[in-house]
N, C-alpha and C positions, 0 to 999 in steps of 0.2 A: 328617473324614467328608464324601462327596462323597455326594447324592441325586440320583439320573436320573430321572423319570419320562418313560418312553415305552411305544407301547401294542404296539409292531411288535416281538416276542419277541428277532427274529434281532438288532435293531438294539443291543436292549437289553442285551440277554445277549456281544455282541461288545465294547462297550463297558465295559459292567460286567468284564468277565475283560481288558482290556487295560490299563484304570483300574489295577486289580489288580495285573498284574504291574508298573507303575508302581509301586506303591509307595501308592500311594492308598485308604483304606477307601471300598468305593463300596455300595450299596446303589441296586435297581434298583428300582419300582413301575411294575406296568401299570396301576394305573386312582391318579387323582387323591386317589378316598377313602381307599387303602393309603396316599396320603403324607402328605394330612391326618392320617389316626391316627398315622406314627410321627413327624409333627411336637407332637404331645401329650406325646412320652417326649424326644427328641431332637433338639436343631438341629443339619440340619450347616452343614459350613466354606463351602459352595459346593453351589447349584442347577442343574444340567442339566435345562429344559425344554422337553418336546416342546410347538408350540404344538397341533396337530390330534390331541386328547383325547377319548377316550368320558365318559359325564359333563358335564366343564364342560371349555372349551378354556383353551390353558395362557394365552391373556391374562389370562383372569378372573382366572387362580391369580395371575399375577404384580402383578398390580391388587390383588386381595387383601394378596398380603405384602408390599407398598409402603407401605399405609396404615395395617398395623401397627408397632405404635413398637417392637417387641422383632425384627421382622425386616426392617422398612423397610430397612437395610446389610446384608442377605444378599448375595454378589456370586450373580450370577445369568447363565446362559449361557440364550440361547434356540436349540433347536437344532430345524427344520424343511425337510419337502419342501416348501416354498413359499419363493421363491424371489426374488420381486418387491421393487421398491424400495418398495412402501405395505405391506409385511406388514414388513418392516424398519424401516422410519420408523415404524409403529403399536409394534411390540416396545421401540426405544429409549425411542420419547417416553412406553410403558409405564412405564418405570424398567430397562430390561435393559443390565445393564454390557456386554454381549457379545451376537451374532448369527450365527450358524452355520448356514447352508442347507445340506442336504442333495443330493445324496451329500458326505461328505466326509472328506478322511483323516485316519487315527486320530491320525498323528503331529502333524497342524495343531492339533486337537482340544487335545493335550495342551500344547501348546503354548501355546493360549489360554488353560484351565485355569490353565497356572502364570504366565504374567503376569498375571493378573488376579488369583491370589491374591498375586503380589508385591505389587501394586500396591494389595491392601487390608492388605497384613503392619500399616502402622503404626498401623491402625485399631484399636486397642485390644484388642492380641494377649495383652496378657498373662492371667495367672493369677493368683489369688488361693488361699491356702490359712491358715488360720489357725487350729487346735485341731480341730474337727468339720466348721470350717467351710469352703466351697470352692466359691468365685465366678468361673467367666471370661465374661468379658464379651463376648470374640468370638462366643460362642454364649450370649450370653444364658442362661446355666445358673448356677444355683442351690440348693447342695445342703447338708444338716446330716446325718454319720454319711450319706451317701453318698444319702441320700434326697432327692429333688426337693422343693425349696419354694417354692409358689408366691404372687409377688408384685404389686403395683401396679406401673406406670411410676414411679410417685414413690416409693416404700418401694424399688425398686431403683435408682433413681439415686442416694436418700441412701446405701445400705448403700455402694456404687460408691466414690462419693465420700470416706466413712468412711475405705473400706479403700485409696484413693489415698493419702489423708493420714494414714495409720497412724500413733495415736504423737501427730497434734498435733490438740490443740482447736480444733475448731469453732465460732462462736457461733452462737445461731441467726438472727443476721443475715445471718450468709454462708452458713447452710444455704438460707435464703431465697431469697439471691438468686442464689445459684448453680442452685440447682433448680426453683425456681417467677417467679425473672425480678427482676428491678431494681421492676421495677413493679408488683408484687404488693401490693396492698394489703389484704390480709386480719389475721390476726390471727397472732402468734407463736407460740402456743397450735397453730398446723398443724403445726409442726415437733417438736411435743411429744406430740400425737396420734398422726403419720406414724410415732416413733421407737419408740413403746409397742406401735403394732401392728407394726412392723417388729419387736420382738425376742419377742413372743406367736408370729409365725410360726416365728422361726428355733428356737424353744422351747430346746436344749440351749446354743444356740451365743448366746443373746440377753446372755446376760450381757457377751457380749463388746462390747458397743453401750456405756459407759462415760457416767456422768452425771458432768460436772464443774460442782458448786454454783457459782451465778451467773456461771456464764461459756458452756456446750453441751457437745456432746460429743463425742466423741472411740475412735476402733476399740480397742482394749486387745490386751494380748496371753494373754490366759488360756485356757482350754480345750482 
C-alpha cells in the first residue's frame, strides 16, 4: 500500500490512477489529518509527501514519523513545487529517503518508487502467521483473528523476536539483552512482566507465548 498526501486534486488524482495501473494499492489524502486518521487503521509500504500542506507542512509530518519507533523506516519520497537546493537539504537531513520536485514525470516517479522499495525489500519483509496470530513487521501490524492489537515498542520487539526464533528457547538473559541492551541493569522480573502483558493483549493468540520452567520462553505452535 502506497500513501500520497497532496492538496493540489489534479496532482493527486493523476498520480493515484497511474500508481494504480502500475500495479500499486495507492490511496490519496488532501489534507494531513485524513492521513493521520488512516495511519491509526493502517501503515503502508511507502510515503509520497507533499512538503506545501494546509494544516501542518509535510516537514513536520516527516519529522514526526522519524521519531517514532514503529515508523521511523517508513521509506518515504518527498514530492514538491519547490525546487531549491535548502528545501532539498532540509527534506534529506528530515530523514526523506527520496526528493522529487515538481513538475515531474510519472515514469521517473515510478521509477524511484521501485528502487527504493528494492532497496528496503531486505528490511524485514517477511510475514508472520501462526494459529489467529499475524505479525509483519514491514508495517508494523499486528493482528489476533484479523483484529488490530495494540502494543509497546518492547511487548513487540519481544513478540518479533519470539516469532524469529520459532520453536527455540529463549532465556531471559538474551530476551534482555537483545531488546533492552547488554547494559541493562534492571531486574529479570521485566521480561516476565513485558511477556504477561504481551499475551493479556494478544488474549486468544497468548497461549502461544510458551513458558519453559527455569530456562524463558519460547513461540509454540498452537492455535
Amino acid at each position: 500500500m502506497i500513501y500520497l498526501v497532496e492538496d493540489d486534486e489534479s496532482i493527486r488524482e493523476l498520480v493515484v490512477y497511474t500508481l494504480k495501473s502500475q500495479g500499486f494499492d495507492t490511496i490519496g489524502f488532501e489534507r494531513p489529518s485524513l492521513f493521520w486518521k488512516a495511519m491509526d487503521k493502517e501503515y503502508p509500504s511507502l510515503l509520497l509527501l507533499d512538503i506545501m500542506l494546509p494544516e501542518e507542512d509535510g516537514i513536520s509530518i516527516l519529522k514526526k514519523l522519524r521519531v517514532r519507533p514503529d515508523t521511523r523506516k517508513l521509506p518515504i519520497i518527498m514530492l514538491t513545487a519547490r525546487g531549491s537546493e535548502y528545501d532539498t537539504v532540509v527534506g534529506l537531513d528530515s530523514g526523506a529517503d527520496d526528493y522529487i520536485p515538481k513538475p515531474f514525470r510519472m515514469m521517473e516517479l515510478i521509477s524511484r518508487i521501485r528502487a527504493l522499495l528494492r532497496r528496503t525489500e531486505n528490511n524485514e519483509i517477511e510475514e508472520y502467521q501462526v494459529g489467529s496470530l499475524y505479525v509483519c513487521p514491514s508495517r508494523h501490524v499486528v493482528t489476533v483473528e484479523k483484529e488490530q492489537v495494540s502494543l509497546t515498542l518492547k511487548e513487540y520487539e519481544m513478540l518479533c523476536l519470539l516469532l524469529k526464533n520459532s520453536g527455540t528457547v529463549l532465556s531471559r538473559t538474551q530476551l534482555l539483552n537483545q531488546i533492552w541492551g547488554y547494559e541493562f541493569d534492571g531486574e529479570s522480573r521485566t521480561v516476565d512482566v513485558h511477556i504477561r502483558t504481551l499475551r493479556q493483549k494478544l488474549g486468544k493468540a497468548g497461549d502461544l507465548v510458551e513458558t519453559v520452567r527455569g530456562v524463558g520462553y519460547k513461540m509454540g505452535g498452537k492455535g
